[in-house]
C-alpha positions in Angstrom: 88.1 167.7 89.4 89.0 166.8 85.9 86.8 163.5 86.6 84.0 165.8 87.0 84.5 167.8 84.7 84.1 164.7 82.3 81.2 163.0 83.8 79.5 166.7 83.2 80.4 166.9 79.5 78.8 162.9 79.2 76.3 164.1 80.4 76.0 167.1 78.2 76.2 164.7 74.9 73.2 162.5 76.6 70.7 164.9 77.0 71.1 165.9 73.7 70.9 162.4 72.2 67.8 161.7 74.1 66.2 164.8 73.2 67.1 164.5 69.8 65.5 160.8 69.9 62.4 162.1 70.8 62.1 165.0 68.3 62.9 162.1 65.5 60.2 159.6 66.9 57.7 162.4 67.2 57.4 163.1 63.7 56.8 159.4 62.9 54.9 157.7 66.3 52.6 158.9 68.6 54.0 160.8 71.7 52.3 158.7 74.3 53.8 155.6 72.8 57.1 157.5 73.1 56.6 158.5 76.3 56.1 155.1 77.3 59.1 153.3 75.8 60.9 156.5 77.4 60.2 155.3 80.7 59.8 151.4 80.3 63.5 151.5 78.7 64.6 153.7 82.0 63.1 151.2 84.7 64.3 147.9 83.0 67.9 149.7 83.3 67.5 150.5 86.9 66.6 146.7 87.0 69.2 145.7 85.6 71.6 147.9 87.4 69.7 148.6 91.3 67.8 145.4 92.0 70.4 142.9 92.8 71.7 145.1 95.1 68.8 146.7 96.8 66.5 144.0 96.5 62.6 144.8 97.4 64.0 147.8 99.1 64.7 149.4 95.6 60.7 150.1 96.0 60.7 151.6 99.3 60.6 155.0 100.1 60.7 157.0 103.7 58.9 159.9 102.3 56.4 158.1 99.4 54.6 161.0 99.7 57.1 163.6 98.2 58.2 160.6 95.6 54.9 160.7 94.3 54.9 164.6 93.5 58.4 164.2 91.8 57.2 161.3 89.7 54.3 163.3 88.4 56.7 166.6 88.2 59.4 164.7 86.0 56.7 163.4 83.7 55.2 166.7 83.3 58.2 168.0 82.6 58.9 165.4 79.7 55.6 165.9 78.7 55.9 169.9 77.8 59.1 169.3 76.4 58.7 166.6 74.3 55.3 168.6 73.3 57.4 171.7 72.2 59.7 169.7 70.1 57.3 169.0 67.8 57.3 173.4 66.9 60.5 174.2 68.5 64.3 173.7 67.1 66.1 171.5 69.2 69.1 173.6 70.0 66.3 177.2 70.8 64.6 174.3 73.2 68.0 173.7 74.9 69.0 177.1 75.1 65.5 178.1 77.0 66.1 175.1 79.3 68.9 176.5 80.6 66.4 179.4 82.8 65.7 175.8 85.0 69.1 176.3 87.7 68.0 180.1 87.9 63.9 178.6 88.6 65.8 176.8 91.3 67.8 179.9 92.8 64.4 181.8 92.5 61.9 179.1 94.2 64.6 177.8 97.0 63.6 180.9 99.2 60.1 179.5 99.4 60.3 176.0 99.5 63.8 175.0 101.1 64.1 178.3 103.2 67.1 179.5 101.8 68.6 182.9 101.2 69.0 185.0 98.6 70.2 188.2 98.1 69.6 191.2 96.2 72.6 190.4 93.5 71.4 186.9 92.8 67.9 188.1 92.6 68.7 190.3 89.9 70.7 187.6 87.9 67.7 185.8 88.2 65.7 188.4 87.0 68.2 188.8 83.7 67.9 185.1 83.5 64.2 185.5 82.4 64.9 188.2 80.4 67.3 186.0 78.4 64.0 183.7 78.3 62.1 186.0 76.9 64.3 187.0 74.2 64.1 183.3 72.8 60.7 183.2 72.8 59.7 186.7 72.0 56.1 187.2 73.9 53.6 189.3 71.5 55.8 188.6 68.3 54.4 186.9 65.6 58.1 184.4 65.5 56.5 183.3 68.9 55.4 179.7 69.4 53.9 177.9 71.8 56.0 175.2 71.9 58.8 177.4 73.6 56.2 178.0 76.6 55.7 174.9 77.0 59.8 174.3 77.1 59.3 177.5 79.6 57.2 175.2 81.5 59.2 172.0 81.4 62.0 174.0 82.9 60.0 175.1 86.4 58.7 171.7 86.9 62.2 170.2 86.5 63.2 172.7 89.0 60.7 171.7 91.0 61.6 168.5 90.7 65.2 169.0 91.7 64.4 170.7 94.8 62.1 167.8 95.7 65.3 165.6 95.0 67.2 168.0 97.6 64.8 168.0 100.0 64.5 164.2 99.7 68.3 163.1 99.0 69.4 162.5 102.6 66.4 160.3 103.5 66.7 158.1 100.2 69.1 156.4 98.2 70.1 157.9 95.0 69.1 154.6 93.5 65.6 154.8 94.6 64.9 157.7 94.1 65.4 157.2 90.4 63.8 154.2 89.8 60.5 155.8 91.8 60.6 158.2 89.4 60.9 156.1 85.9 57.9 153.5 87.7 55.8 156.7 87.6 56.5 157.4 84.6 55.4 154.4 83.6 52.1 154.4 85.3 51.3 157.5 83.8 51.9 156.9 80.4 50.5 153.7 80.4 46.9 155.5 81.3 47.3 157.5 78.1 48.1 154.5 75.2 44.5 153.5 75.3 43.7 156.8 74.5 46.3 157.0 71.2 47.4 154.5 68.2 50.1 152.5 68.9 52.4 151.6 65.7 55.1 149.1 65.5 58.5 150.1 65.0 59.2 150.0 61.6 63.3 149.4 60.7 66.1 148.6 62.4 67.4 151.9 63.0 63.4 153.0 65.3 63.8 150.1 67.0 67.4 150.9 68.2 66.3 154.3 69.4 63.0 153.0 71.1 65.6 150.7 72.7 68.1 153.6 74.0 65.6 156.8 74.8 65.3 155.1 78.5 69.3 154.3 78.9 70.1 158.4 77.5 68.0 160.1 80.3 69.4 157.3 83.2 72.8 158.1 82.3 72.3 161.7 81.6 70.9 162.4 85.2 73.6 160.0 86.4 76.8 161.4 84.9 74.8 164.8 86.1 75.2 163.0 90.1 78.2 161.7 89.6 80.2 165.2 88.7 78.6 167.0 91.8 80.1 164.5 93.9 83.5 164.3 92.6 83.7 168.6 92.0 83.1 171.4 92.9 79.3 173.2 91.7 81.2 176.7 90.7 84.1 174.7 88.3 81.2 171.6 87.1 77.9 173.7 86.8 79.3 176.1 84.1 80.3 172.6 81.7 76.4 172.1 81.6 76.0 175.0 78.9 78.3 172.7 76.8 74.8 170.9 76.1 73.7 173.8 73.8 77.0 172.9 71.5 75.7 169.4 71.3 72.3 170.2 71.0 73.2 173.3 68.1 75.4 170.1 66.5 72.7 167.3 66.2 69.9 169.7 65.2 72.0 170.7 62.2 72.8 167.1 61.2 69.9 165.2 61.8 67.1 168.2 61.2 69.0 170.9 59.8 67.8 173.5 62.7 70.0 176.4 63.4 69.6 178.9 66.0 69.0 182.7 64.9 71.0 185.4 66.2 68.2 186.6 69.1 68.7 182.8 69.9 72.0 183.2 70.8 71.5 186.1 72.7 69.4 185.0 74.7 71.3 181.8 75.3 74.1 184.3 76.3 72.0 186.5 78.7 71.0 183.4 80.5 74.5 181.9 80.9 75.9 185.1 81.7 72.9 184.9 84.7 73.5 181.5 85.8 77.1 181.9 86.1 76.8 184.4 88.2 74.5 182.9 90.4 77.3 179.9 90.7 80.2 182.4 91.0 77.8 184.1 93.8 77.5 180.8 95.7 80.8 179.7 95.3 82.0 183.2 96.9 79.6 183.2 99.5 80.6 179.9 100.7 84.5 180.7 100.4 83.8 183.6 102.7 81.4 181.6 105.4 84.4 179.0 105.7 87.0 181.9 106.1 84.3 183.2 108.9 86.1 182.8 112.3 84.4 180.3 114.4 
């Protein structure tokens, strides 16, 4: 457990770091060339790391189908994320992410046939209230760069429960690299269409060089703690990402979070927690169930 605990909180420095990258290549490159080295940094470190094992089979998928739709879902999901960065404060961006496990609770009635009752629907429900405290719909202090955070969260939650449906027919390893080569494909289509500038110092080129390795490690680290611990004790070490993400912002762009920020940050992990404290319970109780 304390193994997982620590791949979690790796994981919540990564994210940060790469989203921080982004927001600090944004304001000098074009995104589309940042999208790109993005994803040609994350496949040449699945190379590196997958192909001598798998081989050819690295490329193959049983279900190419449903790889497809979470390639295009993970790229739109970068897309309206690294968007909003451009108007939105890092750590307000993190804190809205956080709404994506409760977009998964919500939709996995519909698309994986699960069950949910009424006391995780109404966590879910404060969940988006939390959302909408951050961005404040109808306020002049709203931007639109927080919808289209709002946005990057349900497609990443669609793209995890493409990744569920998926992860027993798959290898973990494929699956990954499917979705940095589409990534790939897509954002080459959209360089014609932008200037491409050279990376000017030392210190661009290093974090060209390192935006792919950041998100491959992130969702790694994210893999590895589910499979070592427990969801109720690892899930909750996820919010840590909003310390990291509060930290960098200050230091590197000197963004701080307001006070409605942080509560609806706190409305939202209040939510979520429940929603793993719910699960956690109810499975507790279906293993004390008497055959």
């Amino acid at each position: 457990m304390l193994r997982a605990v620590l791949y979690m909180c790796i994981a919540a420095i990564l994210f940060p770091l790469l989203n921080s990258s982004v927001k600090y290549l944004g304001q000098h490159y074009p995104l589309p060339e940042v999208f790109w080295a993005r994803y040609a940094g994350h496949v040449i470190y699945c190379l590196v790391a997958f192909l001598p094992r798998y081989g050819r089979s690295l490329f193959v998928s049983r279900r190419p189908g449903v790889q497809l739709m979470r390639a295009i879902l993970l790229f739109a999901a970068s897309a309206c994320y690294f968007l909003g960065l451009r108007t939105v404060e890092l750590p307000t961006a993190s804190a809205i992410t956080f709404v994506g496990p409760i977009i998964v609770t919500a939709l996995a009635v519909p698309m994986l046939g699960e069950r949910v009752g009424l006391r995780r629907w109404t966590a879910v429900m404060f969940g988006f209230f939390g959302a909408l405290v951050i961005i404040r719909p109808g306020l002049q202090v709203m931007q639109w760069g927080a919808i289209l955070v709002l946005l990057d969260a349900l497609f990443y939650a669609l793209y995890q429960l493409l990744s569920r449906k998926i992860g027993s027919q798959d290898p973990a390893a494929v699956s990954i690299t499917l979705a940095g080569v589409g990534g790939v494909v897509f954002s080459t289509f959209l360089l014609p269409f932008s200037e491409i500038r050279m990376p000017t110092g030392w210190v661009d080129i290093a974090v060209f060089s390192f935006l792919g390795l950041w998100g491959l490690l992130g969702h790694y680290f994210v893999v590895k703690a589910y499979q070592w611990g427990n969801a109720a004790v690892v899930a909750p070490v996820a919010y840590l990402e909003l310390v990291g993400a509060t930290f960098i912002g200050w230091m590197l762009f000197r963004d701080f979070p307001d006070v409605w920020t942080w509560v609806g940050a706190a409305i939202i992990m209040a939510s979520g927690l429940y929603i793993i404290y719910r699960e956690h319970r109810l499975q507790r109780l279906s293993h004390q169930a008497p055959a």
